[in-house]
N, C-alpha and C positions, 0 to 999 in steps of 0.2 A: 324514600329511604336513603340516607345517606351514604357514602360507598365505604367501604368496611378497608381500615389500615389495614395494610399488606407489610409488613418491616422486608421483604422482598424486593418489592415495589420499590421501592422509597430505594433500599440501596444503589438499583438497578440508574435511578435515578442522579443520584449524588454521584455515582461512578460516571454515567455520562457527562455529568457537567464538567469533572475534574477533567475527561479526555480532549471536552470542548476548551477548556480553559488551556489548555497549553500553549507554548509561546508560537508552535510551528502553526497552528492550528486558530488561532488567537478569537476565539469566539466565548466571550467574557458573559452575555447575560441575556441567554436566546432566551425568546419569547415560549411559552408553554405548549403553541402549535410549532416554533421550529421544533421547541426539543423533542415534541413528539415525530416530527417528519426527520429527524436526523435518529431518533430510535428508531424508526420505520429502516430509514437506509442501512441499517444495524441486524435485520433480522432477519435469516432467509426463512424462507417458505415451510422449512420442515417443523421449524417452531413453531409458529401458528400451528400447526394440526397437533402440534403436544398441547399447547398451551391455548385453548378456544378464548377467543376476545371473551372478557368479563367487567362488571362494572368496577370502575376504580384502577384501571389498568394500568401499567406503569409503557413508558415509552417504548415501543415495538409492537403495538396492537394490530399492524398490518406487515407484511411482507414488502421487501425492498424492490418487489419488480415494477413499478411502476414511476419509483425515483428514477432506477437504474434505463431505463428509455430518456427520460431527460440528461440525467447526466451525462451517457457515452454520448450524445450529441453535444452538452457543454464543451466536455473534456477534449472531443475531435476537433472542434472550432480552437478551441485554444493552443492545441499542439499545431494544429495547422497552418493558422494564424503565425507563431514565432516561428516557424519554419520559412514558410513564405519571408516571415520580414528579413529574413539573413538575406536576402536579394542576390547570392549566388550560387543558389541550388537548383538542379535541371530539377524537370518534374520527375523522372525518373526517381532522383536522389531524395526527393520529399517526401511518394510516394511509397518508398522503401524503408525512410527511418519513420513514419506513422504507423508504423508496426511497434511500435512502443506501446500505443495504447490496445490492441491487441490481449484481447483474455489471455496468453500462456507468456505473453511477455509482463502484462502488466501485474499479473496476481503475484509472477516472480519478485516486482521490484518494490510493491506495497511493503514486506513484511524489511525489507531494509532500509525503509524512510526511519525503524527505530522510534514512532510513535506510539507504538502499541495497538495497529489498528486490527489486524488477524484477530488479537484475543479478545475483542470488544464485539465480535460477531455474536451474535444468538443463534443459536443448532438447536435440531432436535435433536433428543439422545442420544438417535443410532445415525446422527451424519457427519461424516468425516469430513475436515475446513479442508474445501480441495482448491486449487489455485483459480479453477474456476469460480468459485464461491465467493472467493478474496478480491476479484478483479469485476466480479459483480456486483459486490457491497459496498467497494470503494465507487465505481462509478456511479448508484446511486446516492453514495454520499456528496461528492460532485454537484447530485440533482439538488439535495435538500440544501447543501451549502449556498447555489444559485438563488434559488427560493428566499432565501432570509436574507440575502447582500448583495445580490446583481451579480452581474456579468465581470464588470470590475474586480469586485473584490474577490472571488472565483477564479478568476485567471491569476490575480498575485498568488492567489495560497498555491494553485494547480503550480507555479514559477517556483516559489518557495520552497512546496515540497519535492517537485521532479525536475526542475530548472536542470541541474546538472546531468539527470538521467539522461532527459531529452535532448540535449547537448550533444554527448557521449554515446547515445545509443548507437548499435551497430547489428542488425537483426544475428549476422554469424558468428558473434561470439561470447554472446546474453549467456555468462558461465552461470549466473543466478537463476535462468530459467533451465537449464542443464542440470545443477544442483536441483532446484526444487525438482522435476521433474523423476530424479533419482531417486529418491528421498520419501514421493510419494506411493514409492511401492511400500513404505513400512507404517500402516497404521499410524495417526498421530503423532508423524511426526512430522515439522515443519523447518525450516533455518531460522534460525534467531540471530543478528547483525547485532553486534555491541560497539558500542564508541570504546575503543582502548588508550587513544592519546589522539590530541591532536599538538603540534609544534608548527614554529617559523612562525615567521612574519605574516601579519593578515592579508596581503597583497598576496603572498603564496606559502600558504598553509600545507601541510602535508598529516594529513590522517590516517591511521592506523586501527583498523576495525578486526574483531574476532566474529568469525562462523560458528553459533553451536548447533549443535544437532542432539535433541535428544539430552541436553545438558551440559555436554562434552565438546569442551574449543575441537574444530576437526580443521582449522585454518586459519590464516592471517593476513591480511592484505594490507598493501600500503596503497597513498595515491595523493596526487593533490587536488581532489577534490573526493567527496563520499561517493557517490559515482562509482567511480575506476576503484577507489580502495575496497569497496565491499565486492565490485565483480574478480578482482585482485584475490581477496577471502573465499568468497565462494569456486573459485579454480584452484586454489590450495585445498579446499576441501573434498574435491572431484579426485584430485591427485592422491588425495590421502586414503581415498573410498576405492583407488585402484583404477580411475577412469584418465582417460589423457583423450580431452576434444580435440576433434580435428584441428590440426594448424596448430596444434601448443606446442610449447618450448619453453624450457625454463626463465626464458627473457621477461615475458611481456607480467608474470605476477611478482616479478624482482622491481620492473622499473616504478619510474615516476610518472 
């Protein structure tokens, strides 16, 4: 018997492609087993027990835990990898910014890449998108990406999308993992990073990103790269919620 249209299904599907297709993301016309392993990397666990596998399934049929073992091994190779190759970082110093990939670092800096990747997750009902959640669905998306374009092409995107982060990171003052971290005491809600301008010259551009919360700008950061301006934003919005991290000063969300 043949499997019975789902108009579900089908959107569930056409929504994936369009998120595959984007330019950050550049994956233009995956095969019917990626798009099904990159819906896999899309779906935590609590979904499957809402939604039992059925015939005609749209992409998400399994649970992302078994991407997510491949990909935080991809994604640690590749941060480690560009770390190492700066050729003058003690082990100490390499050791210390690989805490980028890191669940409460990295769930923070997903939902600022401004891809749309948090709201592409599948939940059950009753689960809240917790930063762990995000930093586990990304890392097996990581996996399904590897799977369909190697190692090569998996480290360009990993460069493309966090290039700047992994740069820039600094375990003591990830204001975006401080922000989330706040943030998740309130039900449903998350930071949302908006592109507000970017100016200058392309040799050095300077960007201008707003923080919402809950729908509401609660900050604004400058920077010249996305990076510094969204951790810029999310410490205007710390400021604004009454918090002052340790070692702030009105300096560092003023500069460039």
């Amino acid at each position: 018997m043949p499997p019975v249209h789902n108009p579900l299904e089908h959107r569930r599907k056409e929504r994936l492609r369009i998120f595959l297709q984007q330019p950050s993301i550049g994956c233009k016309n995956p095969t019917p087993e990626a798009l099904e392993r990159y819906g896999n990397a899309l779906t935590h666990p609590s979904y499957i027990q809402d939604h039992p596998r059925k015939e005609g399934a749209s992409p998400g049929t399994e649970d992302y835990e078994r991407l997510e073992f491949l990909g935080d091994r991809v994604l640690n190779l590749v941060v480690a990898e560009y770390l190492f190759s700066d050729g003058h970082q003690s082990e100490g110093s390499m050791t210390s910014r690989m805490e980028v990939v890191k669940n409460q670092h990295l769930g923070a800096i997903v939902p600022s890449l401004c891809i749309g990747f948090p709201e592409m997750i599948q939940l059950g009902r009753n689960q809240e998108r917790t930063t762990r959640i995000i930093a586990a669905s990304f890392e097996a998306f990581m996996g399904a990406y590897y799977l369909d374009g190697g190692l090569n092409a998996t480290r360009d995107l990993i460069m493309r999308l966090m290039g700047d982060e992994i740069s820039s990171f600094s375990p003591g003052d990830n204001y975006k993992k401080m922000l989330q971290e706040e943030v998740q005491r309130y039900p449903g809600i998350l930071p949302v990073y908006v592109l507000r301008e970017k100016e200058g010259p392309d040799h050095r551009p300077v960007f201008t990103y707003a923080v919402l919360l809950g729908g509401k700008v609660y900050g604004e950061g400058r920077g010249h790269s996305k990076a510094r301006a969204t951790q810029n934003a999310a410490l205007a919005a710390l400021r604004a919620l009454g918090h002052s991290p340790p070692g702030d000063s009105e300096s560092p969300a003023d500069s460039l």
